[in-house]
N, C-alpha and C positions, 0 to 999 in steps of 0.2 A: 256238355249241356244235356239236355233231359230230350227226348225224343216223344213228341206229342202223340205220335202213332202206338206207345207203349199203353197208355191209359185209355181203355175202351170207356169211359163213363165218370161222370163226377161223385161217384160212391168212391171207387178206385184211387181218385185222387183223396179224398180228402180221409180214405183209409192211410193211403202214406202220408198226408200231413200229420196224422195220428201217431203214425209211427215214428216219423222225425223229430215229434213233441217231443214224446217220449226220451227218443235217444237225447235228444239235445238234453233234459230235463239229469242224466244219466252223467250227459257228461260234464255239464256245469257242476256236478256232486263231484266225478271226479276232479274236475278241476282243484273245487275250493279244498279238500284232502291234502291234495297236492303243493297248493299255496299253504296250509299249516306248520308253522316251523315242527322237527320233530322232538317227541316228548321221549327226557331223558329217565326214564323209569331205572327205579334199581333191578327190576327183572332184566331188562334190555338195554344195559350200558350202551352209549354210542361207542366206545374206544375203552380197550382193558388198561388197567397201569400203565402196563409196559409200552402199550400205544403213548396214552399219554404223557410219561414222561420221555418217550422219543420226543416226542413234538415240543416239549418242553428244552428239551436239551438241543434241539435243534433251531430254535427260536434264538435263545442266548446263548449259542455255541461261543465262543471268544476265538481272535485269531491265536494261532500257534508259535506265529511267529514273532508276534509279541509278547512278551511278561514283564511286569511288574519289578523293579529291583529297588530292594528298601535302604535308604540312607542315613548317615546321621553324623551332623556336624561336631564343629566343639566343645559348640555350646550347649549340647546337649539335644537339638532339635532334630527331628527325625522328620521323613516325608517319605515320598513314591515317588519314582522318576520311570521314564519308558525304558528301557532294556528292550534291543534286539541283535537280533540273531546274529542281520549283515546289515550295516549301515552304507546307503550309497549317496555322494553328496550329503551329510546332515540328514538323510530320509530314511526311515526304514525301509526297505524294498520288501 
């Protein structure tokens, strides 16, 4: 807390009210900067390509241990069934 013995006079004081205005005034700018989502300019990509399509390929990565095996009966009908690697119980593990 503030120590009353610090301010010889009410100039003093109300010089650092001046001064706190101020800061405060400073840092509610910074603040709302700070609250602005950032702007994706073509000068200053947020993330190059290769960023992006990591993150892409890592979003909808597929498992490994699953694929796809394609079918087709007599009738001539075709589909996609699960294929894996190691079946335990009916499950893919």
């Amino acid at each position: 807390m503030l120590k009353h013995e610090s301010f010889q006079s009410i100039a003093e004081i109300d010089s650092r009210l001046v001064a706190l205005e101020q800061e405060k005034k400073q840092l509610l700018a910074l603040r709302e900067q700070l609250l602005k989502p950032p702007s994706n300019t073509s000068d200053s990509p947020l993330y190059s390509p290769e960023q992006k399509i990591a993150i892409f390929r890592g979003l909808f990565r597929g498992r490994t241990d699953i694929f796809a095996n394609r079918w087709k009966n007599q009738q001539a009908r075709s589909d996609y069934s699960v294929a894996c690697s190691k079946w335990v119980n009916r499950i893919c593990n």
